[in-house]
C-alpha positions as YAML, in Angstrom:
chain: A
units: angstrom
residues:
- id: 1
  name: UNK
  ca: [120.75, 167.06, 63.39]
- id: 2
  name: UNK
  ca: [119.39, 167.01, 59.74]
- id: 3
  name: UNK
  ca: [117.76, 164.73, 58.01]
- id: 4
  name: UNK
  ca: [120.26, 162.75, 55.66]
- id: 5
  name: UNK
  ca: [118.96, 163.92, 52.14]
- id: 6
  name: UNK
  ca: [119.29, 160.42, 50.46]
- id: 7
  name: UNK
  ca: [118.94, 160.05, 46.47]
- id: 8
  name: UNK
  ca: [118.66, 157.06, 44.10]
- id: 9
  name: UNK
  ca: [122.12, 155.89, 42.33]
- id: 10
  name: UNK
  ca: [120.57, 157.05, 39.14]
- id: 11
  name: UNK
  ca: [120.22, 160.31, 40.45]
- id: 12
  name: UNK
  ca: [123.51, 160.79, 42.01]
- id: 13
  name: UNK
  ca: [125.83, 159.51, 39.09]
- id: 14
  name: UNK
  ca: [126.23, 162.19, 37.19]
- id: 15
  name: UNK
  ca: [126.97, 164.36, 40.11]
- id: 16
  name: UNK
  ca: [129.27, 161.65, 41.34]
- id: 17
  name: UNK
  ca: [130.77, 161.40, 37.93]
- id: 18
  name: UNK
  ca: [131.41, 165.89, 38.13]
- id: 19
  name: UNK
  ca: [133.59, 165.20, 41.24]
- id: 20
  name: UNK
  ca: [135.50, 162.67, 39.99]
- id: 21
  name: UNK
  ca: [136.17, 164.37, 36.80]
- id: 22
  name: UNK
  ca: [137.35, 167.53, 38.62]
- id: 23
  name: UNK
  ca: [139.09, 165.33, 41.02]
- id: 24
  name: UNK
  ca: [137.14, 166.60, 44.29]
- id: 25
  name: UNK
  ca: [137.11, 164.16, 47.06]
- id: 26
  name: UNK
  ca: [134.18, 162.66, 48.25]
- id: 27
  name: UNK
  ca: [132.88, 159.84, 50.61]
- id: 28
  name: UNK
  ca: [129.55, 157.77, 49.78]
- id: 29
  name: UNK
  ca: [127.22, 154.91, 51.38]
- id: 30
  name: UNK
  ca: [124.86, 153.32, 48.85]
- id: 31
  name: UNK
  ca: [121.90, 150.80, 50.05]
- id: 32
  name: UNK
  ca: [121.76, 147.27, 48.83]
- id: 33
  name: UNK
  ca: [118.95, 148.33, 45.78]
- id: 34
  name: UNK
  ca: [120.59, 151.65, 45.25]
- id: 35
  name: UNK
  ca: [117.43, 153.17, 46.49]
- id: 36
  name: UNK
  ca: [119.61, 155.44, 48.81]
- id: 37
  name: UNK
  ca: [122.26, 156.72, 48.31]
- id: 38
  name: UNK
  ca: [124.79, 159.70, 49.91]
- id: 39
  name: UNK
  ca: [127.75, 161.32, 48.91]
- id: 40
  name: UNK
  ca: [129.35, 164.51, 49.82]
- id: 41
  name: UNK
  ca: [132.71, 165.78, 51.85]
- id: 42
  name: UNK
  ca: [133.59, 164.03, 54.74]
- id: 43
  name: UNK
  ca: [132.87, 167.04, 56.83]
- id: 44
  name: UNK
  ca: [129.26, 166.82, 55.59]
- id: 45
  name: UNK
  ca: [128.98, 163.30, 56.38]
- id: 46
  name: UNK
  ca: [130.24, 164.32, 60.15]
- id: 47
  name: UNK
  ca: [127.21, 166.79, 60.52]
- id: 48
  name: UNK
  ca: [125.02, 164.51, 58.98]
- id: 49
  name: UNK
  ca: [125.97, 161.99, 61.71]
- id: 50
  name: UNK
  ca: [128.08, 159.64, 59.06]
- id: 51
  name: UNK
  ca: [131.23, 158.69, 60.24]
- id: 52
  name: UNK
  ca: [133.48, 155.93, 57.98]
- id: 53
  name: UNK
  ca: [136.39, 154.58, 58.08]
- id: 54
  name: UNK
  ca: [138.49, 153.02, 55.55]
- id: 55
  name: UNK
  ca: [141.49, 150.61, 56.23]
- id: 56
  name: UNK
  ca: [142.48, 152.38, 59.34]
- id: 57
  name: UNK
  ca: [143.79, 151.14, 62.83]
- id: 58
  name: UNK
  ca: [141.57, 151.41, 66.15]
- id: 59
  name: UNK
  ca: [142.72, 153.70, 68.05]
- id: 60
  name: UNK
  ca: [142.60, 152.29, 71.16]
- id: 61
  name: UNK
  ca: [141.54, 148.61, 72.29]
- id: 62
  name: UNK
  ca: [138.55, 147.59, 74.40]
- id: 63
  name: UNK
  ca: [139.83, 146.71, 77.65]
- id: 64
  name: UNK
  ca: [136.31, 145.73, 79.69]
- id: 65
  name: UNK
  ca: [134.53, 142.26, 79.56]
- id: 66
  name: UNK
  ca: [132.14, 141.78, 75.93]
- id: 67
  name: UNK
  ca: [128.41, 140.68, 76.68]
- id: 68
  name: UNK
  ca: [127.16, 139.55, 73.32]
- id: 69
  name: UNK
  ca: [124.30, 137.02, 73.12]
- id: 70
  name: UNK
  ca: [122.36, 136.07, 69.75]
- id: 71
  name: UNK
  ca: [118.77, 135.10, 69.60]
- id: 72
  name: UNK
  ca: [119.42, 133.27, 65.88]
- id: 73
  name: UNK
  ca: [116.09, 131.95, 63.64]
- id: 74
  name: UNK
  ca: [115.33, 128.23, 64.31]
- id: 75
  name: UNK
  ca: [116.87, 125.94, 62.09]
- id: 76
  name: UNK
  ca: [112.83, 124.80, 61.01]
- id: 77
  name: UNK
  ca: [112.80, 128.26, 60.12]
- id: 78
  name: UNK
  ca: [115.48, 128.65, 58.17]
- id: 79
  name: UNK
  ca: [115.32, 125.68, 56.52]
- id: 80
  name: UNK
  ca: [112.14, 126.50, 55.22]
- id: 81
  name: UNK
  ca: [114.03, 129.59, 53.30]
- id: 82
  name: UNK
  ca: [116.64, 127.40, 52.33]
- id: 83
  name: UNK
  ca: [114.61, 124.87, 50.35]
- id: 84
  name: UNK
  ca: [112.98, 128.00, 48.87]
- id: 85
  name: UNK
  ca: [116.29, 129.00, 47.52]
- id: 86
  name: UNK
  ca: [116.94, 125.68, 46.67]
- id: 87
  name: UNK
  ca: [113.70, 125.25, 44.41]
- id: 88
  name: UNK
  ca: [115.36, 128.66, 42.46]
- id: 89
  name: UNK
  ca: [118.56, 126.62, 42.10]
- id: 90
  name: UNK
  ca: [116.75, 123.23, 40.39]
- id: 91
  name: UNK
  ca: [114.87, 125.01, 38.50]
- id: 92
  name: UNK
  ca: [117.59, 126.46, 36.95]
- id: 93
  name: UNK
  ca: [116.77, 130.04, 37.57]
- id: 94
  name: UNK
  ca: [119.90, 130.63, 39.58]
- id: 95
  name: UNK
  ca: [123.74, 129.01, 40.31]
- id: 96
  name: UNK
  ca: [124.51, 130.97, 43.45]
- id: 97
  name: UNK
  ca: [122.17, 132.38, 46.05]
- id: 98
  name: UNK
  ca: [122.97, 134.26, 49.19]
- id: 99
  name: UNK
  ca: [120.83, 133.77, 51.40]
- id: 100
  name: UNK
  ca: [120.56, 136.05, 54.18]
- id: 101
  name: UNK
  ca: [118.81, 136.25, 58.22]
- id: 102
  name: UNK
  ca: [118.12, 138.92, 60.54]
- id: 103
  name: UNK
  ca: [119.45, 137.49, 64.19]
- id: 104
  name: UNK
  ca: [118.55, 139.43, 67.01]
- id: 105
  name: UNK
  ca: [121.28, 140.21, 69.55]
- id: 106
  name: UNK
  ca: [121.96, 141.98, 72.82]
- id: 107
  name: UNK
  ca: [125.20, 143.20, 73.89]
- id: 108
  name: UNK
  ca: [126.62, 145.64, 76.81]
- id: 109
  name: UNK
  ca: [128.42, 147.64, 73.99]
- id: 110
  name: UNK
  ca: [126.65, 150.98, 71.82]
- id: 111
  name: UNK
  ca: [127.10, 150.87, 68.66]
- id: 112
  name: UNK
  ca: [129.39, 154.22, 68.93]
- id: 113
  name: UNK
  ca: [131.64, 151.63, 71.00]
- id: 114
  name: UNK
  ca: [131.77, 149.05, 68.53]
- id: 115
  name: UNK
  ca: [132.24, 151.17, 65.84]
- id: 116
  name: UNK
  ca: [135.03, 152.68, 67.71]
- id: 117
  name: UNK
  ca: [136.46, 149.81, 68.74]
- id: 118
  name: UNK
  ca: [136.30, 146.70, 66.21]
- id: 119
  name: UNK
  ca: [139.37, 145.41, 64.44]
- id: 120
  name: UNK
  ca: [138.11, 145.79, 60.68]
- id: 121
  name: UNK
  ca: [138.87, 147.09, 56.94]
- id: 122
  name: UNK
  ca: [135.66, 148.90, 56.52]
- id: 123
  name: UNK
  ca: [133.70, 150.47, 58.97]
- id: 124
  name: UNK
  ca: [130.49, 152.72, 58.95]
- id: 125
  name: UNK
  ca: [128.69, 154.49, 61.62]
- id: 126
  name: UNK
  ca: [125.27, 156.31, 60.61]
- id: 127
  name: UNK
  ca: [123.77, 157.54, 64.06]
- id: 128
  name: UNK
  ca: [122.43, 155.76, 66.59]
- id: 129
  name: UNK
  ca: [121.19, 153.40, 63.15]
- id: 130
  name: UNK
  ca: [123.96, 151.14, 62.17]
- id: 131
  name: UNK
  ca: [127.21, 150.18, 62.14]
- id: 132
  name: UNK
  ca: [128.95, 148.35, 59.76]
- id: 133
  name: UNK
  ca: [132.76, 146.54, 60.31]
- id: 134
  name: UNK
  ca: [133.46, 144.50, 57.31]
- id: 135
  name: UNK
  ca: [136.30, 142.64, 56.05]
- id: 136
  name: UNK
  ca: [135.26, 142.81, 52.36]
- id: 137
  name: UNK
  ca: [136.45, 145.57, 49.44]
- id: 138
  name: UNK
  ca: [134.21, 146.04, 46.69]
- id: 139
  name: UNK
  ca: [136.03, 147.92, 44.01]
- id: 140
  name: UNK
  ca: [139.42, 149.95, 44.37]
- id: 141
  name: UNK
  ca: [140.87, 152.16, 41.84]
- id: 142
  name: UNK
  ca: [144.24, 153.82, 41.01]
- id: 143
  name: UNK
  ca: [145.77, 155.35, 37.70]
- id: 144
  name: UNK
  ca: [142.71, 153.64, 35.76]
- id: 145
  name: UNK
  ca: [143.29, 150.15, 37.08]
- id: 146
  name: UNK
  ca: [140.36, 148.68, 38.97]
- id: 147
  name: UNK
  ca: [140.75, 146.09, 41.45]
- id: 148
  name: UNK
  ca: [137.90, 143.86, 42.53]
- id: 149
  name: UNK
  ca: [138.21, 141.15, 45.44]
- id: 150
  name: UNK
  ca: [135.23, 138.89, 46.18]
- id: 151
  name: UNK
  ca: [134.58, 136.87, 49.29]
- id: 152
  name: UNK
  ca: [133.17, 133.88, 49.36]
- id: 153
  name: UNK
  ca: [133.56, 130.41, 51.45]
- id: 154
  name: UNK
  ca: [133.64, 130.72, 55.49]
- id: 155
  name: UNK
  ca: [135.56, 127.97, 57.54]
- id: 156
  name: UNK
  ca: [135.63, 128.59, 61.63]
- id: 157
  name: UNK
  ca: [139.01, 128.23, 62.99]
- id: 158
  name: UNK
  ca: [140.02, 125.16, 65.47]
- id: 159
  name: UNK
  ca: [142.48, 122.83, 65.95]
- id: 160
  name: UNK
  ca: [141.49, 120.04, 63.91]
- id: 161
  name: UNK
  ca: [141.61, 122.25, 60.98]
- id: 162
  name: UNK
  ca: [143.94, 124.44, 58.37]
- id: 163
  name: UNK
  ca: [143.48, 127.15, 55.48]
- id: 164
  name: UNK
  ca: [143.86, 124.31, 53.31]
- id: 165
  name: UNK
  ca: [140.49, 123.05, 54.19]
- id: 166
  name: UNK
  ca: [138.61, 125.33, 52.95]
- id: 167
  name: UNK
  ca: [140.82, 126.19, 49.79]
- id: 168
  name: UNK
  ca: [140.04, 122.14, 48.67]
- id: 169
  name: UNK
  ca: [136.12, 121.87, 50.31]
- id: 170
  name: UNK
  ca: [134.42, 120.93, 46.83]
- id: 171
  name: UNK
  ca: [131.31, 123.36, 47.48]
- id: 172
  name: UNK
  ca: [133.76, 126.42, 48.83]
- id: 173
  name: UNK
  ca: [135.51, 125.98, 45.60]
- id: 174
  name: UNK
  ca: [132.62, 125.50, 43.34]
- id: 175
  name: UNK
  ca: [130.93, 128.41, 45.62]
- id: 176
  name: UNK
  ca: [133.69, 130.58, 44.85]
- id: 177
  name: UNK
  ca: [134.73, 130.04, 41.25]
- id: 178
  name: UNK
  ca: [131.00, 130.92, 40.46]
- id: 179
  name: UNK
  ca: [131.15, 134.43, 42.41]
- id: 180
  name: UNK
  ca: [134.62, 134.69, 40.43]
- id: 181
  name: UNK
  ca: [132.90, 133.86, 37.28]
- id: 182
  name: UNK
  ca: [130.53, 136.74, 38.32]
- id: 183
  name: UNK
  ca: [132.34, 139.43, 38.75]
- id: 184
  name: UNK
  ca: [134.65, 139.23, 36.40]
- id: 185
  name: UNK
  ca: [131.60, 139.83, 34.26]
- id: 186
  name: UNK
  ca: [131.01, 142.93, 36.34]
- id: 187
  name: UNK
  ca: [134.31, 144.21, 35.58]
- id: 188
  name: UNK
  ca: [134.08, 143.49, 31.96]
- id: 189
  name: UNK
  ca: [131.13, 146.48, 32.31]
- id: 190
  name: UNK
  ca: [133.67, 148.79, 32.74]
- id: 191
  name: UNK
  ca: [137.00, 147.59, 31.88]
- id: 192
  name: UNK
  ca: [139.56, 145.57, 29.42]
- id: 193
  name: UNK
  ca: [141.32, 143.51, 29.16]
- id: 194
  name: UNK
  ca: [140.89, 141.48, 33.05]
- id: 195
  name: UNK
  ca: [142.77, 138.76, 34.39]
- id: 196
  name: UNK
  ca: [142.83, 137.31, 37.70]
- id: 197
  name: UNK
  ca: [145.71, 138.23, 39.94]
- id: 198
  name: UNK
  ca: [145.05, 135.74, 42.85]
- id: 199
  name: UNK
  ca: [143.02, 132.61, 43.07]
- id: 200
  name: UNK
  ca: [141.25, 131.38, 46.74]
- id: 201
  name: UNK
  ca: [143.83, 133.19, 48.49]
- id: 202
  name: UNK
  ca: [142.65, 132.49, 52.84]
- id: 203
  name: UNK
  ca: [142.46, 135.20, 55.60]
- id: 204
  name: UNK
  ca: [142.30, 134.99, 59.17]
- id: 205
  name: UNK
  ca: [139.65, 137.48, 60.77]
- id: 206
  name: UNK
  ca: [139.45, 137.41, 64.19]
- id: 207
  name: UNK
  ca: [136.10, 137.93, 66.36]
- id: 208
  name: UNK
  ca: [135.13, 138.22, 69.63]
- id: 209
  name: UNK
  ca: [134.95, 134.48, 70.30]
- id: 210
  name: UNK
  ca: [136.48, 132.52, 67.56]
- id: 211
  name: UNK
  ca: [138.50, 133.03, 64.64]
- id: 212
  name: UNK
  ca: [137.13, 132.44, 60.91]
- id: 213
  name: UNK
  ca: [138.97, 131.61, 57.99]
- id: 214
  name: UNK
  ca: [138.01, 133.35, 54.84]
- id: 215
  name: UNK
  ca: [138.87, 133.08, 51.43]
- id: 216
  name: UNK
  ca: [138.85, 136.02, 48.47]
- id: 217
  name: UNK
  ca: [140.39, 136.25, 44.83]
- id: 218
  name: UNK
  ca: [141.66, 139.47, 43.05]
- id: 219
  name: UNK
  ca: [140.36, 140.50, 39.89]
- id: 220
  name: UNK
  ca: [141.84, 143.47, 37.87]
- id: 221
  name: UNK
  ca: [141.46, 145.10, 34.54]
- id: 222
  name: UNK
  ca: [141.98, 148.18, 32.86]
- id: 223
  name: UNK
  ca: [139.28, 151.22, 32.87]
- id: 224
  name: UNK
  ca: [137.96, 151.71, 29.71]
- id: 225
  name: UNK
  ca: [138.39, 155.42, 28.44]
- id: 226
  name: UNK
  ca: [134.92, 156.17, 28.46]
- id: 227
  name: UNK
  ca: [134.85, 154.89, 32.27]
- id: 228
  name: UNK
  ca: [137.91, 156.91, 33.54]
- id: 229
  name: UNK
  ca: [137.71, 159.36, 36.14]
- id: 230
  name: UNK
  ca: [133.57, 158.53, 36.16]
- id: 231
  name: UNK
  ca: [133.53, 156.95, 39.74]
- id: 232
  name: UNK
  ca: [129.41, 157.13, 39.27]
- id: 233
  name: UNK
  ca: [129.23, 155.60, 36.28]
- id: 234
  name: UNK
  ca: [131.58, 152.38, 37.27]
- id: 235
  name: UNK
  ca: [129.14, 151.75, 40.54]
- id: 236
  name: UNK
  ca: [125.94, 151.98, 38.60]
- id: 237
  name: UNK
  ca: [127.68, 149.61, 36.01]
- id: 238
  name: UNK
  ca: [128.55, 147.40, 38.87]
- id: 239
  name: UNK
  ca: [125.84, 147.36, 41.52]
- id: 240
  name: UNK
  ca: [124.75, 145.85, 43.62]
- id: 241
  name: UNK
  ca: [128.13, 143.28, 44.55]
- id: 242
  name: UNK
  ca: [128.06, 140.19, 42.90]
- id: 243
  name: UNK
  ca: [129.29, 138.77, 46.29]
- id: 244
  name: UNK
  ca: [126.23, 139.35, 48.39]
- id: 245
  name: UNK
  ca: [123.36, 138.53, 45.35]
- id: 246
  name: UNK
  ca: [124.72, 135.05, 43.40]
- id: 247
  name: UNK
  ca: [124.96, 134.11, 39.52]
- id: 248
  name: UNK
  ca: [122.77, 135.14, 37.40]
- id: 249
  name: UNK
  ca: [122.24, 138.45, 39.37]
- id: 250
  name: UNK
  ca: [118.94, 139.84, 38.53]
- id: 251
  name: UNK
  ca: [117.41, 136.35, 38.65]
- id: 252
  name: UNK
  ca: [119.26, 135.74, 41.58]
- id: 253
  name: UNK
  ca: [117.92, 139.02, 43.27]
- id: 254
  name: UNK
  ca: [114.35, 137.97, 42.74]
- id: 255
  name: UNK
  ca: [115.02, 134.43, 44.52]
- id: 256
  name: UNK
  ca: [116.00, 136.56, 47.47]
- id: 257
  name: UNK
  ca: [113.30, 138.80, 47.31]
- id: 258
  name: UNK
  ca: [111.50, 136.17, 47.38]
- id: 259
  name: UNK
  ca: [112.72, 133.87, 49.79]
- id: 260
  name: UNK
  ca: [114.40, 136.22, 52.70]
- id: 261
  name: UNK
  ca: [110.92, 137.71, 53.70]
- id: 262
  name: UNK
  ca: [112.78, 141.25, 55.04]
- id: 263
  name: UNK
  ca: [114.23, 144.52, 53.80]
- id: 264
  name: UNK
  ca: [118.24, 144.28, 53.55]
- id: 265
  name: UNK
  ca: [118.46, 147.90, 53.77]
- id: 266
  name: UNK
  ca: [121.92, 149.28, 53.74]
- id: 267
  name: UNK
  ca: [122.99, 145.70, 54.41]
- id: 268
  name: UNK
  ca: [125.24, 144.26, 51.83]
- id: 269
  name: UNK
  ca: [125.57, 148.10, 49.72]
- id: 270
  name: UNK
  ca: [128.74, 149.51, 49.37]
- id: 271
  name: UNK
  ca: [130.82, 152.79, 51.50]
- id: 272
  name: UNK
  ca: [133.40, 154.46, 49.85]
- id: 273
  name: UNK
  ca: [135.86, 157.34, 49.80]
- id: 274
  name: UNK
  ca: [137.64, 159.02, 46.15]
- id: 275
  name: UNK
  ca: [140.30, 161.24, 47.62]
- id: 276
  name: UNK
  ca: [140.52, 162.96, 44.21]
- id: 277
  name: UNK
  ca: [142.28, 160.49, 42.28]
- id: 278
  name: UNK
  ca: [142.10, 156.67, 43.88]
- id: 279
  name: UNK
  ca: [138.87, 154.95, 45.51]
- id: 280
  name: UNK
  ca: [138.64, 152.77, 48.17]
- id: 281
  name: UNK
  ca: [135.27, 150.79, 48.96]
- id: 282
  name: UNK
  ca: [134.19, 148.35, 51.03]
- id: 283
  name: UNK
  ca: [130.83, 145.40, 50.75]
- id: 284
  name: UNK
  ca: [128.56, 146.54, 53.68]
- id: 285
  name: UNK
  ca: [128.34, 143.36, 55.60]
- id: 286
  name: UNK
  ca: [128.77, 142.46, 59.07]
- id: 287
  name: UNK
  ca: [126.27, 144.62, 59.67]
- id: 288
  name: UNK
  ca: [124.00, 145.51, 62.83]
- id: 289
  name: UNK
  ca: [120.94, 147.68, 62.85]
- id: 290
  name: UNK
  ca: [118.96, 149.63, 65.35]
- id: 291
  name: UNK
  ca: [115.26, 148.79, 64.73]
- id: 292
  name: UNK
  ca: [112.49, 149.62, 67.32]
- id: 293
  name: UNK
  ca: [114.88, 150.02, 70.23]
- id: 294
  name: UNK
  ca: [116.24, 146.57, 69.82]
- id: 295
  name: UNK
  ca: [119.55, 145.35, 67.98]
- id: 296
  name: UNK
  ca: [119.76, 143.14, 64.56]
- id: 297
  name: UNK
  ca: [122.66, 141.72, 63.06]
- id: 298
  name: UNK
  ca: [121.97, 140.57, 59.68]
- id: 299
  name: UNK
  ca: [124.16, 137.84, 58.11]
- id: 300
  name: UNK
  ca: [124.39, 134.93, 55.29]
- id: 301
  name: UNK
  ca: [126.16, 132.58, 53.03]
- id: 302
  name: UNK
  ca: [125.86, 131.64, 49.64]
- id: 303
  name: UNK
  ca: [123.91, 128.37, 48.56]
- id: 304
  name: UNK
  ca: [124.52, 126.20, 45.65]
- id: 305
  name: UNK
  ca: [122.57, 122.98, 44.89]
- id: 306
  name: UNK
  ca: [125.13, 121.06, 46.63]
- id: 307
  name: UNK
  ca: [125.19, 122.79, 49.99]
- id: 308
  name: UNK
  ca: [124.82, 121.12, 53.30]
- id: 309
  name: UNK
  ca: [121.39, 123.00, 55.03]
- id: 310
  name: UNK
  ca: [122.86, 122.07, 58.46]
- id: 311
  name: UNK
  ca: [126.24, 123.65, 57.52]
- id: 312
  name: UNK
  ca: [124.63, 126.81, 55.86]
- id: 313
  name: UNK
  ca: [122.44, 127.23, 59.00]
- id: 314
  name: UNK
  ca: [125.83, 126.98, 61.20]
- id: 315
  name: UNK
  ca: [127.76, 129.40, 58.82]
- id: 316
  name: UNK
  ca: [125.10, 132.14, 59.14]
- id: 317
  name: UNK
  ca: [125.81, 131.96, 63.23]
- id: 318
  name: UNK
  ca: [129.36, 131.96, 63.21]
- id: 319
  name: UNK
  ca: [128.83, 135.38, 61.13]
- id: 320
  name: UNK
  ca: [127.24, 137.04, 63.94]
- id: 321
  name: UNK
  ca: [129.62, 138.65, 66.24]
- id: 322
  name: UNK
  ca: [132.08, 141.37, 67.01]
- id: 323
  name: UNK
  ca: [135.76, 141.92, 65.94]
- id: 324
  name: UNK
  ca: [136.74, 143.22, 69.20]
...
C-alpha cells in the first residue's frame, strides 16, 4: 500500500477550495497543527488505507466479552502539568486550557474491530495507525449556513445524579460559555451575522462501562460571499477547533505546547466529507494510536483557574474507553 502523500493546510486550500467550487466531492483528515493534511475521493482514501465514517449506524454489534484495561499517568504526574497550565491561567496568558494525556491501554479488540464496531458520530480508521470514534462535529454546512457545535463539560452518569448537574456546575458553565465565547469568534472569520441556536444543551454517550453526560451548544451564521462554496478557505480560517485548544487560542496553544510534553498528532484535528454541496465534519477526539507495537488513547479536559485538579485528573480517565 502507498505511502499517504500528506500536505500542509496551506498547501491544500486552494485545491480544496477548486473542488468545492466545482462541487466535486471529497473526504479529508487534517492533524491537530495542520501539518498534515489529506483530501481526495473516498475511493482514494480506501487504497490509501483511510476509511471514515460520518453519522452512520454500525452495522452489526459486538457480541463477545470487551477486555479493556488503562495504564493512566499518576495523579503526581499529572498534577505537575496541571499547575503548569495553571501558572498560564494566573498569569493571565490564557482563560481556557485543554489539557491533554497519553494513557496507555490494552484491549482484546484491533483497532479494525473497534472501528467497526463502536457506537459513534465520527469515526476514522487510517491503517493499522489509529482510530478515531468521536461524538463531536466541528463545522457543518448547507445552502451557505454554517453550523458549529462545541463540546465542553463531562459529568459520568450514576444514580445520584441528572443532566441538570452538569448544566448548573459553576465551572462546566463558566468552562463552556468561554469555549462558546470562542468560537463564535471563529465563525465570525467566515460568516455574518451569528447567533446561538442552543445553549448547554446535555447528551448521553454511552461507553463500554459507564455512561457520560455531555453537554454542547449550536452556533450558526451565514457564509460570507467571499467564503461560499470555499470549503478550504473556511477550515484554514477556523483551525485548529476552539474546543480542543482554550481562549485565547494561539496563547493558549503555546501553554500546551508547553505543558503536555508529547506530539498530539492527528489527535484533536478534524475528518470531513463535502458531497458536492453540504459538509459534514467531525473534532478528532476519542482517539487511540498505534505507537511502537503498543496502544495509546489520548484524552483531556479543559482547565480554568477554578478547576478542581482531583476532578480534572478523574475526567481525563472516564474519557478513556470504548463505545461498544
Amino acid at each position: 500500500m502507498k505511502d499517504i502523500p500528506f500536505t500542509s493546510l496551506d498547501q491544500a486550500v486552494s485545491g480544496m477550495d477548486q473542488w468545492s467550487m466545482e462541487g466535486r466531492p471529497f473526504v479529508f483528515i487534517c492533524d491537530y497543527k495542520g501539518e498534515k493534511v489529506w483530501w481526495g475521493t473516498e475511493e482514494e482514501a480506501l487504497q490509501l488505507g483511510i476509511r471514515l465514517e460520518i453519522n452512520q449506524i454500525p452495522s452489526s454489534t459486538f457480541t463477545g466479552d470487551v477486555y479493556f484495561e488503562k495504564f493512566p499517568i499518576s495523579y503526581k504526574e499529572y498534577l505537575a502539568k496541571f499547575y503548569q497550565v495553571q501558572a498560564g491561567l494566573k498569569r493571565g496568558d490564557s482563560f481556557l486550557v485543554n489539557l491533554t494525556c497519553p494513557t496507555p491501554i490494552q484491549t482484546n479488540l484491533s483497532l479494525k474491530d473497534i472501528y467497526s464496531y463502536a457506537h459513534a458520530k465520527y469515526k476514522l480508521l487510517i491503517r493499522d495507525q489509529l482510530v478515531v470514534f468521536s461524538p463531536e462535529p466541528f463545522i457543518q454546512i448547507h445552502q451557505h449556513k454554517i453550523q458549529c457545535f462545541p463540546m465542553k463539560g463531562t459529568l459520568a452518569v450514576n444514580e445520584n445524579n441528572q443532566a441538570e448537574d452538569l448544566r448548573i456546575d459553576a465551572k462546566e458553565k463558566a468552562e463552556h460559555a468561554t469555549i462558546v465565547d470562542l468560537i463564535r469568534n471563529d465563525i465570525s472569520r467566515v460568516a455574518h451575522p451569528i447567533q446561538v441556536e442552543k445553549f448547554q444543551y446535555i447528551e448521553q454517550v454511552k461507553t463500554h462501562s459507564e455512561d457520560l453526560w455531555q453537554m454542547s451548544s449550536l452556533i450558526s451564521g451565514e457564509l460570507m460571499p467571499a467564503f461560499q462554496h470555499k470549503i478550504g478557505s473556511i477550515l484554514k480560517a477556523m483551525l485548529p477547533a476552539g474546543s480542543i485548544t482554550g481562549a485565547p487560542k494561539m496563547a493558549t496553544m503555546e501553554i500546551i505546547e508547553k505543558s503536555e510534553g508529547y506530539p498530539r498528532g492527528f489527535y484533536t484535528g478534524i475528518m470531513g466529507k463535502f458531497d458536492g454541496s453540504s459538509l459534514d465534519s467531525g473534532v478528532l477526539i476519542r482517539f487511540i494510536e498505534q505507537i511502537d507495537e503498543k496502544l495509546i488513547f489520548k484524552s483531556g479536559g479543559g482547565i480554568t483557574i477554578f478547576s478542581d485538579p482531583e476532578k480534572e485528573y478523574l475526567e481525563l480517565i472516564q474519557k478513556v474507553y470504548l463505545p461498544i
